[in-house]
C-alpha positions in Angstrom: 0.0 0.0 0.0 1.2 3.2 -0.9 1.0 6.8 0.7 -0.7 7.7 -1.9 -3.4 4.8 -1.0 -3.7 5.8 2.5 -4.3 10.0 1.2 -7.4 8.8 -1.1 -10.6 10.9 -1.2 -12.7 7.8 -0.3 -10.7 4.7 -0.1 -12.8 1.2 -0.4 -10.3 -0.9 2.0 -11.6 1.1 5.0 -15.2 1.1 4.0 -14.8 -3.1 3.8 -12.7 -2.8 7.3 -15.4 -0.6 8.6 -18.3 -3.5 7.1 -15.9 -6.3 9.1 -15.9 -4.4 12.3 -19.5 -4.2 12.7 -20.0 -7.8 11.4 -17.5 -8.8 14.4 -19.2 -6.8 17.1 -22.8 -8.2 15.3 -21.5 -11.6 15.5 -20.4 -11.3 19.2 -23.6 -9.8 20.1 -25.2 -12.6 18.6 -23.3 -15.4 20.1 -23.3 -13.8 23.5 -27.5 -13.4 23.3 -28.2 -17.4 22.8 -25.2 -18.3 25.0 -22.7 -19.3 23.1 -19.9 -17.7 24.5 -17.3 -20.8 23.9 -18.0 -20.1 20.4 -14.7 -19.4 18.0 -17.2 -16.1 16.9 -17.3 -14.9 20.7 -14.0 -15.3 22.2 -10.9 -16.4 21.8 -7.9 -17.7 24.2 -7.5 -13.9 25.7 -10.5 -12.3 25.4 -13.7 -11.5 23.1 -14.3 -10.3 19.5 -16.3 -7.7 20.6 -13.3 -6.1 22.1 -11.6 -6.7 19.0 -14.3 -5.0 16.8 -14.1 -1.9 18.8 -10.9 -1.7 19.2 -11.0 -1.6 15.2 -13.5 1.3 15.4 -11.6 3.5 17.5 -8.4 3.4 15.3 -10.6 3.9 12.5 -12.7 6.4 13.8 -9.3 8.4 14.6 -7.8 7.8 11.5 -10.7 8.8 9.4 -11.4 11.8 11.5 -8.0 13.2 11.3 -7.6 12.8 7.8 -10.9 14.3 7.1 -11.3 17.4 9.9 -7.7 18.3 11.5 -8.2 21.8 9.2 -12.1 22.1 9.1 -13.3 24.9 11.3 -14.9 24.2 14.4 -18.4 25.5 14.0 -18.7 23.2 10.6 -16.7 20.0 12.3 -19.8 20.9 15.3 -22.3 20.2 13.2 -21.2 17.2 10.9 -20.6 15.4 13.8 -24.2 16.1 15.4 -25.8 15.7 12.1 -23.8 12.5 11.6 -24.7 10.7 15.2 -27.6 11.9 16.7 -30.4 12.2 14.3 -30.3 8.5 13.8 -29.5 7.9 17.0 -32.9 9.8 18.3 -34.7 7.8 15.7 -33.8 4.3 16.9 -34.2 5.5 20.3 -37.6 6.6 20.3 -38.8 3.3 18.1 -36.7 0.9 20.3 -38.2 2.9 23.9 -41.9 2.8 22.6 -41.1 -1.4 21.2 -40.2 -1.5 24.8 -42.3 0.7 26.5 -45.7 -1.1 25.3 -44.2 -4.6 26.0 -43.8 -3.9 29.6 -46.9 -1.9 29.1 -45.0 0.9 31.7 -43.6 3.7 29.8 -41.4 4.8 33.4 -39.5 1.4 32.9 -36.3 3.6 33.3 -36.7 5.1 36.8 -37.4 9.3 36.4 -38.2 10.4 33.2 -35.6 13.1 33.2 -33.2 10.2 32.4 -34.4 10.4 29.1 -31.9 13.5 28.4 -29.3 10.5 29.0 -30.1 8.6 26.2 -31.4 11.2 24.1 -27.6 12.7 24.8 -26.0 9.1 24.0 -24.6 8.4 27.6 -27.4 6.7 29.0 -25.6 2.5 28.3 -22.4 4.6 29.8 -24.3 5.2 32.6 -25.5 1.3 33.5 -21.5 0.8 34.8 -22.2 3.3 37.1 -24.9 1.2 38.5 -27.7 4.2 37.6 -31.0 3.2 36.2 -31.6 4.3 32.7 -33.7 4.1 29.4 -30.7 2.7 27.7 -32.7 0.2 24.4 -30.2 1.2 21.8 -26.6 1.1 21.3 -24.0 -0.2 23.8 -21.6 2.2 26.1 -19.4 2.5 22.6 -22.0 5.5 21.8 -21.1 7.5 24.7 -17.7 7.2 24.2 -17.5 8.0 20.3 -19.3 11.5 21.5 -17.2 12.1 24.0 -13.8 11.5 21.2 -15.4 13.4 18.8 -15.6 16.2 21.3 -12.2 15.8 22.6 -10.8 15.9 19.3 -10.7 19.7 19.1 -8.1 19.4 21.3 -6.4 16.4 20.5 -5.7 17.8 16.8 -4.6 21.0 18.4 -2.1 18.6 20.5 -1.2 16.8 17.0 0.4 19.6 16.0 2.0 21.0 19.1 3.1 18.5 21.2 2.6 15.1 19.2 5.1 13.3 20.9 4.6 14.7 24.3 0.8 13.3 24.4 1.5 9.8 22.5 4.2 9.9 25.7 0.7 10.5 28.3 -1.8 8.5 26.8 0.3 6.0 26.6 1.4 5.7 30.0 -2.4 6.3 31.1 -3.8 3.5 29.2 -1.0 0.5 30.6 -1.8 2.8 34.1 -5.5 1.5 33.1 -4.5 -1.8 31.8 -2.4 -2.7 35.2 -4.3 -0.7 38.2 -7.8 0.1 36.7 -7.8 3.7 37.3 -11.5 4.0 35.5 -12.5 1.4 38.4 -16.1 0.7 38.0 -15.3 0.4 34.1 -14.1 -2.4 32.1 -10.5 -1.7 30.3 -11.9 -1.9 27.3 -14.4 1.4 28.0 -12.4 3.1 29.6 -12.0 7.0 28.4 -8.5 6.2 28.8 -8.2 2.8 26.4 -10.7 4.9 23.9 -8.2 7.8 23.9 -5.2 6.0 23.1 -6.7 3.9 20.4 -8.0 7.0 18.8 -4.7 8.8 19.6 -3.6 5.6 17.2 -5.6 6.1 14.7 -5.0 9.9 14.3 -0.5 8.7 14.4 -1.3 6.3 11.3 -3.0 9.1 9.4 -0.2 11.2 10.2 2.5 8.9 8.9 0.7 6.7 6.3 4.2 4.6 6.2 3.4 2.8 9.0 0.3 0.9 7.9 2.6 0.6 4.5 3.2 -3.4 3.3 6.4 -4.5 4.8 7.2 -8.5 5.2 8.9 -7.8 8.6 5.5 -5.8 9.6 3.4 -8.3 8.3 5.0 -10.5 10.3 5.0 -9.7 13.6 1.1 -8.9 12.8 1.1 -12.4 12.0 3.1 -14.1 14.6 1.4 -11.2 17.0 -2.2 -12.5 15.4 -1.4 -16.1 16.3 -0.4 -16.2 20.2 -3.3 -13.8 20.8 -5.6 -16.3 19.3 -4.3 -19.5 20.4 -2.2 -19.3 23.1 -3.3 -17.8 26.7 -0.3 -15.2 27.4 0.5 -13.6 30.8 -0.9 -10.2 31.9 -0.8 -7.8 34.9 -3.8 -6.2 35.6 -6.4 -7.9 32.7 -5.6 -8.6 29.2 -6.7 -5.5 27.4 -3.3 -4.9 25.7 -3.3 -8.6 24.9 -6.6 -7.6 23.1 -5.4 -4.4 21.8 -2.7 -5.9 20.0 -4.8 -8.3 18.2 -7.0 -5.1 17.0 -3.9 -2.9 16.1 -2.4 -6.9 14.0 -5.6 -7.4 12.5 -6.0 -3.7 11.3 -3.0 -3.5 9.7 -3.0 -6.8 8.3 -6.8 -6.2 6.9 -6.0 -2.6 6.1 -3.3 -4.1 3.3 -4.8 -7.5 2.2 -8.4 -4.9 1.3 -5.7 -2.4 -0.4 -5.0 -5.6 -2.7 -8.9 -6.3 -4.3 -9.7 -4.7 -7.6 -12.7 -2.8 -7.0 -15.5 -2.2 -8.8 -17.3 0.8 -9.5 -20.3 -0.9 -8.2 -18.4 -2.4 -5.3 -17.2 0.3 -4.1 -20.7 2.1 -4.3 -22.1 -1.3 -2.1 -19.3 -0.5 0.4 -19.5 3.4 0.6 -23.0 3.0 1.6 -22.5 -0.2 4.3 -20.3 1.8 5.9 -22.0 4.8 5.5 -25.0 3.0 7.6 -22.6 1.5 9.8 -23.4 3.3 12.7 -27.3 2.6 12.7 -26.1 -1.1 12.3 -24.2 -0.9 14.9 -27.1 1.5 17.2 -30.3 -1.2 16.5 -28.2 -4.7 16.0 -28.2 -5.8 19.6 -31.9 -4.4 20.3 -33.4 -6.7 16.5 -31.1 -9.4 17.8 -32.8 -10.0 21.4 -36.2 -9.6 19.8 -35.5 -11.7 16.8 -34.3 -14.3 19.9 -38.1 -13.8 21.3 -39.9 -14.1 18.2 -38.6 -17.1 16.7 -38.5 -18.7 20.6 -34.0 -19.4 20.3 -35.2 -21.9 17.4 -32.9 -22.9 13.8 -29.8 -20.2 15.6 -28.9 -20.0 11.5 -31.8 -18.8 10.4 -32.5 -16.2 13.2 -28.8 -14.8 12.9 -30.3 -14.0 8.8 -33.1 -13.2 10.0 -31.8 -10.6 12.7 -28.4 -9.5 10.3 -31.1 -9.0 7.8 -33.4 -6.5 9.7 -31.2 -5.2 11.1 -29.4 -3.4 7.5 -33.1 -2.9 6.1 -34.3 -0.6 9.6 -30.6 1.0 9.2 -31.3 1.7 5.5 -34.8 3.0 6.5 -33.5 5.3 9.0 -30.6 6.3 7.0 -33.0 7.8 4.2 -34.8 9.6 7.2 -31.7 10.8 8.6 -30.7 12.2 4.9 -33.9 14.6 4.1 -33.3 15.8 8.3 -29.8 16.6 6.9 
């Protein structure tokens, strides 16, 4: 892969990475929902996919991001990212709380109604580890988290160009601080503001120098061998296994990253993949709430067919609030 790759106006290999990502986290969702978490699509010998799929996102996310908005004023960078998150995420809200709602037949199912400003905010799944009652239907605690980047990257791109070494320096000794001692206590590692920041910090450092994600056989590799021990071998950790995780994230984006640069695409292709992972995020905000009621509907019976059937829903109700979302905009 060339510089030249990386720099593209819209480049297909991370609109496929992007499709993979939420497939993994979809997958693990899935597995986790009928109980299968021995399954080779849940976990692995250090950890969990969805980890893994996350852990994808965040480099993404700060790679695209940077390369996309490190010189777009702030006022316009404001309102592509509120136009971009929470339009569809108020739309999935509302039609998941009501789903909900007139189940239970109790529309207070959340404790106070002024906990709606949490999920109509995108923090109210954050909000659960911190053991407070909310109206959370939609999404997962990655929601609350991506907001709260998105925000910090005014400052982080303003660190990017000041003090790039100086911060890679602090958020990396914040996240092993996270990794070892659990300074985010009631948090898992892998939510942790600290763990997002660093991967994102990540992301942003490869857009920065596109060399690094360039094809190299000593690279590829250790992202092999690195790929391998993470998947089949338990390794020692202090602390919990979140860098053990990590790494297979950071292995697997790189090595994904350069085996997509390789495909011949296709006009059409690349139109199929532009809008996947341009609906990516509804996928990712109604796939766990379609999944458990898919589960209830079909009673857990023929798993195949309900993961179709639930994977299949899931895209269409994305693709329908997508083309709301687009006359909003």
């Amino acid at each position: 892969m060339t510089s030249t790759n990386i720099r593209s106006t819209r480049m297909p290999q991370f609109d496929l990475l992007r499709v993979v990502a939420i497939l993994i986290i979809f997958n693990y969702h899935f597995c986790t929902e009928i109980g299968a978490e021995d399954s080779i699509f849940c976990g692995y010998k250090n950890g969990g996919w969805g980890s893994v799929g996350t852990c994808i996102f965040f480099i993404l996310s700060g790679y695209m991001i940077q390369m996309t908005c490190k010189n777009v004023d702030i006022k316009k960078y404001i309102k592509k990212r509120f136009l971009s998150i929470f339009p569809p995420l108020w739309i999935c809200f509302i039609i998941a709380y009501l789903i909900t709602s007139i189940s239970r037949s109790d529309f207070f199912w959340g404790g106070n109604i002024l906990k709606l400003v949490l999920s109509f905010a995108g923090f109210d799944t954050y909000a659960v580890y911190f053991n407070i009652l909310t109206y959370a239907c939609v999404g997962e605690w990655f929601t609350g988290m991506i907001i709260f980047l998105y925000c910090a990257y005014l400052i982080l791109r303003v660190l990017m160009r000041k003090a790039p070494i100086a911060t890679t320096i602090v958020l990396t000794v914040l996240y092993f601080a996270e990794a070892m001692y659990a300074i985010q206590p009631v948090v898992p590692a892998d939510a942790s503001i600290f763990t997002a920041l660093a991967l994102f910090w990540l992301g942003m450092l490869f857009q920065e120098h596109p060399n690094w994600l360039g094809y190299g056989i000593i690279k590829t590799l250790f992202a092999l061998i690195a790929t391998g021990l993470v998947l089949f071998v338990p390794l020692p950790y202090v602390g919990n296994v979140l860098p053990w995780k990590n790494l297979l994230g950071i292995a697997l984006f790189y090595l994904l990253i350069n085996l997509f640069s390789a495909i011949p695409y296709g006009d059409k292709s690349r139109e199929t993949l532009k809008y996947l992972s341009g609906i990516s995020f509804i996928i990712y905000l109604a796939h766990h709430f379609v999944i458990i009621w898919m589960l209830k509907i079909m009673d857990g019976k023929i798993v195949g067919l309900a993961y179709i059937v639930s994977l299949m829903i899931t895209v269409i109700v994305a693709a329908i609030i997508s083309k709301i979302c687009s006359h909003i905009k």
